[in-house]
N, C-alpha and C positions, 0 to 999 in steps of 0.2 A: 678531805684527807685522801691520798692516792690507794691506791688499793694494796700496794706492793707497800707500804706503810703499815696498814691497816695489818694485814696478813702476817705482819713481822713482829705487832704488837700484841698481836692475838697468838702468835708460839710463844710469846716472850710468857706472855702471863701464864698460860700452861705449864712452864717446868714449875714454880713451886709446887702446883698444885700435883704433880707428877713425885716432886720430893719426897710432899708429904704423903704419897700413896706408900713407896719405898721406904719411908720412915717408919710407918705405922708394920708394913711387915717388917720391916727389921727388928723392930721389937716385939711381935710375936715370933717370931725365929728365934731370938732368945729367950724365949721362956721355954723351947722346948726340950723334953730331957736330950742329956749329954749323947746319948747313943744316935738321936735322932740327929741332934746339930750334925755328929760325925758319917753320918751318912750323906746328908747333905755337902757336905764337906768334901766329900769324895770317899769316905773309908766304910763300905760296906762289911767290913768285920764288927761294926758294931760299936767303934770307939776302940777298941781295946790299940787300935793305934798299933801296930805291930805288921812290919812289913812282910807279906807272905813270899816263898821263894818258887823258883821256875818260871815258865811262862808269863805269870802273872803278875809276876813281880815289877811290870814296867806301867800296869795297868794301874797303880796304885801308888804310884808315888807322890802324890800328894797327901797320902797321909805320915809322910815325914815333917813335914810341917808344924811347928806348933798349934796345940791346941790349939782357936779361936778366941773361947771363951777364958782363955787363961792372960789374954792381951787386955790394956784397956779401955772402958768403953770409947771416946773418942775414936782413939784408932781402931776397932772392929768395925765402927759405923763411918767411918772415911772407907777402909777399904771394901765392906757392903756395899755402899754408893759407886765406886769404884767399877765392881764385880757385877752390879746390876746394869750399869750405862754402857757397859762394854760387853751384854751381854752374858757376863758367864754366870750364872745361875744357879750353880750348885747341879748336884747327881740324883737322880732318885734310888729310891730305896730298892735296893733287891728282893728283900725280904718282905716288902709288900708285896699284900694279890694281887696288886696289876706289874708287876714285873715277873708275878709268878704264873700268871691263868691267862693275860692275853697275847696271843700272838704278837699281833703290831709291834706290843712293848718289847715284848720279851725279844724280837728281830731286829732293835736297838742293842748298838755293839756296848758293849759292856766295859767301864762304868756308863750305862748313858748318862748325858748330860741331859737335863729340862730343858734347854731353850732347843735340842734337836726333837725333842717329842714335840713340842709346840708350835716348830718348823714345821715338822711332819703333818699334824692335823690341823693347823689353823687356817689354811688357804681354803680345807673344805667350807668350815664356817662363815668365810670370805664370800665364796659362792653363793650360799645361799640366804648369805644378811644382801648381798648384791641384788640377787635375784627377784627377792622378796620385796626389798626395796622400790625395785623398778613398779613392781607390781602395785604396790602400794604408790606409788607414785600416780601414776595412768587412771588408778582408781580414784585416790584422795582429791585430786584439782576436781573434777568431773562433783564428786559428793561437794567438797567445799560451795562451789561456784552451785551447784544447786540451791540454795541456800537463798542465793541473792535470785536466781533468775525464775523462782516459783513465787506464789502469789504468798502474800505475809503470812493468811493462817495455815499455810503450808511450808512453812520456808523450817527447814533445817527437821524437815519431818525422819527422812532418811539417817541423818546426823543422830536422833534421839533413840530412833529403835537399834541401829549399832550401839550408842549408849547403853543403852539397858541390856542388848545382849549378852555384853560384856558383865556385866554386874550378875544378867541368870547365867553365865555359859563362860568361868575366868579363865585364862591367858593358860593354866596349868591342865584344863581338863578342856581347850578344845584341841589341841594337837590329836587326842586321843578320840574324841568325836569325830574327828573330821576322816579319822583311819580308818575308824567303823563301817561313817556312812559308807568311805569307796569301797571295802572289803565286800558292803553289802550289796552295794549297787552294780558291780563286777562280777560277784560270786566269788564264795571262801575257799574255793578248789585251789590247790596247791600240790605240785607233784613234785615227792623226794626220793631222787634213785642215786642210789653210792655217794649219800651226802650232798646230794645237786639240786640245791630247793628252786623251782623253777615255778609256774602257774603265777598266780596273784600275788598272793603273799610274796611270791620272790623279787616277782620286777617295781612291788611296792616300798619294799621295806630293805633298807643296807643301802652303802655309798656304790658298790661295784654290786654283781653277778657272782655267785660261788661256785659257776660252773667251769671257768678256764679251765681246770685240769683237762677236761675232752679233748681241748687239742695243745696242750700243754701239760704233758705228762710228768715232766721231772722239776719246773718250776711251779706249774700250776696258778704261775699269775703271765701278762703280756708285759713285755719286754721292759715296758715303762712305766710298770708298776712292779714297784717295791712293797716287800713283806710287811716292811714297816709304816706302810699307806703314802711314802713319799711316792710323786710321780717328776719323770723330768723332761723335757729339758728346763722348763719353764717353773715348776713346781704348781702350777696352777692345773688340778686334775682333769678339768674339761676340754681347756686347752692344748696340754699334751696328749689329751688321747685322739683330738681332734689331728692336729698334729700327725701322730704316728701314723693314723687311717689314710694320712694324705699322704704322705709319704712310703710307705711299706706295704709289701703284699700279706695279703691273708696266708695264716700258717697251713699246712698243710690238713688237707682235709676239708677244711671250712670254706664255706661261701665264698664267694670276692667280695662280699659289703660286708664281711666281720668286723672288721676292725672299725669301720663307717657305725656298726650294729651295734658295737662298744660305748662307743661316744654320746651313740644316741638315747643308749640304754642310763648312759651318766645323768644324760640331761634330765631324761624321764622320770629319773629318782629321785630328781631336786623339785618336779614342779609340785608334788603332792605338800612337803613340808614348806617349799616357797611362800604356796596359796595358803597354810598356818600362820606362818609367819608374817602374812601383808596384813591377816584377819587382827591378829592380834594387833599388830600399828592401826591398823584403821580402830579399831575399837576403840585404844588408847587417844589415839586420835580426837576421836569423838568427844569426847569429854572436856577438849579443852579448846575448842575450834567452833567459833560460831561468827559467821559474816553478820554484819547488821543489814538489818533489810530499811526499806523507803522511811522508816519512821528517824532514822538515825544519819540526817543528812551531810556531818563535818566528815565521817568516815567513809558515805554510800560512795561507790564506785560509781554508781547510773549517773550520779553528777556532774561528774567532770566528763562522761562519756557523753550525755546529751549536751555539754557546754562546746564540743567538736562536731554537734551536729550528727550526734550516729543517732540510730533508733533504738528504741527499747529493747529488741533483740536481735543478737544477729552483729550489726556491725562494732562491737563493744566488746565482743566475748574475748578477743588478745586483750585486752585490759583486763576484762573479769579473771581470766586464767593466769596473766603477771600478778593479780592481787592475790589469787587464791594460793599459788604456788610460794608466796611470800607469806602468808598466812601458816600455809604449813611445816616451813623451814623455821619458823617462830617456833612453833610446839614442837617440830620433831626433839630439838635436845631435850624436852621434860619426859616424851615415851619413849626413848632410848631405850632408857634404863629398862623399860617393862619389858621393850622388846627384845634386849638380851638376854631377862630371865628365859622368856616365851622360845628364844634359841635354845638355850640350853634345853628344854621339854622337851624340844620337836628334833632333835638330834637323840634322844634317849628313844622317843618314841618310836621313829622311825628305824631305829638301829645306824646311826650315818657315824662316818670318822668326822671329828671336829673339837672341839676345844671344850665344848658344853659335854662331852663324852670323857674327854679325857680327864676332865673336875669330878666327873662320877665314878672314872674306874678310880680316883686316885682317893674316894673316901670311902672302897672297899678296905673291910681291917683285914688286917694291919694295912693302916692308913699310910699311906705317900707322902709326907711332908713337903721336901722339896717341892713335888708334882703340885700340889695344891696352893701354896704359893706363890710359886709361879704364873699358874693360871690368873692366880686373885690379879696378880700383876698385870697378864698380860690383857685379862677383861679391863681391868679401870684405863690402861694404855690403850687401847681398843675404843673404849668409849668417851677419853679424851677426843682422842685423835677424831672421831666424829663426829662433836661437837665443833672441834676449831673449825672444821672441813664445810660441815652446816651455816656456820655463822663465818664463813669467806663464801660463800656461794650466795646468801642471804644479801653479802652487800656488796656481791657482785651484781645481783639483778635492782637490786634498793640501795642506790647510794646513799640514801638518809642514815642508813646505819651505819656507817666507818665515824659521822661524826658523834655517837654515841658510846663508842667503846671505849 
């Protein structure tokens, strides 16, 4: 089967299961009370459905609309599928805490809409599932392939104690160890002057610095960072800050490598949760990844690498690392799933803007319906889409697999 086949059949199959994600919220979205649907809906008066006047009055027109829930069900759930494929996703709540207590949110024009808070934070999460990824990547071939190239009462020694540590040390409480040790290891000095937490603590923990305002006095963030965590041109925060440093001089007062110092300080903030983030994959990893060694000859790689005449080690190892790297694109779809929980942890933990944050401010009460839903959405979209992405890469490097799908 051609690859460009394979890839076509592998999205095909993905939208029911996409449906059915869409399907299952839509019917918790109906069971919520009326007030809540009507917020979702766009009418943050609560349902009372009553168009307020002045200004605001243009902000709101969508609650002239009929009720929702007074249509029926067919037609609410054709135009839900409708409203979800196209993006529009309903409003969140104003009267919840997170439209009430966080900046970010609250710096959303009003009514916001869900999929622009999700615009706004999900690229950080991007970063740092990317990042971690890689990491996990460089690391995992290297563990795998040990396996095969240590001697049998040694083989997958490395494999068993990441196993176990996983089981003494889970996915939810090491983000939190891992903060400790470097708090400990660095020292817990931390200096805060006119709200400017700067020392350890500062350059450890949060997606930016809280110190702009020193040379940005009336915005108090750089130019291409918005109140509400979006950055542009690109929307990807690394990148455009990368970007602007190249481009623009330092404001006044500051260094010439400020902006260069920006970027860097970005970067520096993603490796501490990154290296959480690869622990936890590897861990999960572990558990389901095990090469067979000399006893196991229909699968041994050393096989068909001594049938080409290499040697026991050494000239075999691009084979061993095509097998390893295929081994783990096997397993990553089943710890996905762990590793998404382990994002959401390590974005709470460390204080970061991201998706896994914005699911926690939105189930501060009064809860955010819309917000939460949304997310529910955008994680399982999220972790489709990584699965298909996995298994076209998989039988990109293993044609064997396009004929099994």
């Amino acid at each position: 089967m051609k690859l460009r086949t394979f890839v076509l059949r592998r999205l095909l199959s993905a939208v029911p299961v996409f449906i059915g994600i869409l399907t299952v919220t839509f019917l918790l979205q109906s069971l919520l009370p009326i007030p809540q649907q009507a917020a979702i809906a766009g009418c943050p008066n609560g349902g009372s459905w009553v168009q307020p006047a002045g200004p605001a009055q243009s902000l709101y027109a969508s609650c002239k609309i009929s009720p929702p829930w007074t249509q029926p069900v067919p037609l609410r759930y054709g135009a839900y599928l409708a409203n979800m494929l196209t993006l529009r996703w309903g409003y969140e709540n104003p009267n919840s805490y997170m439209a009430r207590n966080n900046l970010a949110v609250m710096a959303c024009a009003a009514p916001c809409q869900v999929t622009t808070l999700i615009g706004n934070w999900l690229p950080y999460s991007l970063e740092l599932l990317a990042l971690g990824g890689l990491f996990a990547l460089f690391l995992g071939i290297p563990l795998v392939s040990s396996s095969v190239l240590t001697r049998a009462q040694t083989k997958g020694r490395w494999a068993r104690i990441l196993s176990g540590s996983g089981y003494a040390l889970p996915s939810y409480l090491l983000p939190s160890y891992l903060l400790v040790a470097a708090l400990v290891l660095v020292g817990l000095q931390s200096n805060n002057t006119l709200g400017c937490t700067n020392g350890v603590w500062g350059t450890l923990t949060g997606s930016w610095s809280n110190c702009f305002f020193q040379f940005y006095p009336k915005t108090g963030l750089p130019p291409f960072l918005g109140f509400s965590g979006a950055t542009h041109p690109t929307g990807i925060p690394t990148l455009d800050a990368i970007l602007y440093a190249a481009t623009h001089a330092a404001p006044a007062g500051a260094p010439s490598y400020y902006f260069w110092g920006v970027a860097a300080d970005q970067v520096r903030r993603l490796l501490l949760p990154a290296a959480a983030l690869c622990l936890v994959f590897l861990v999960s990893l572990s558990r389901f990844t095990r090469l067979p060694g000399p006893g196991a000859p229909s699968n041994d790689p050393r096989l068909f690498s001594r049938a080409q005449g290499a040697s026991e080690r050494g000239a075999f190892h691009p084979t061993l690392r095509r097998n390893a790297l295929t081994i783990i694109l096997q397993s990553s779809g089943l710890v996905l799933s762990t590793s998404l929980v382990g994002l959401v942890l390590i974005e709470i933990v460390f204080r970061l803007d991201g998706l896994g944050t914005l699911f926690s401010l939105a189930l501060w009460a009064p809860w955010d319906y819309g917000t939460l839903l949304g997310c529910i959405v955008a994680f399982a979209g999220l972790t489709l889409f990584l699965n298909v992405a996995l298994d076209v890469w998989r039988a990109t490097i293993d044609p064997r697999r396009r004929t099994s799908a």
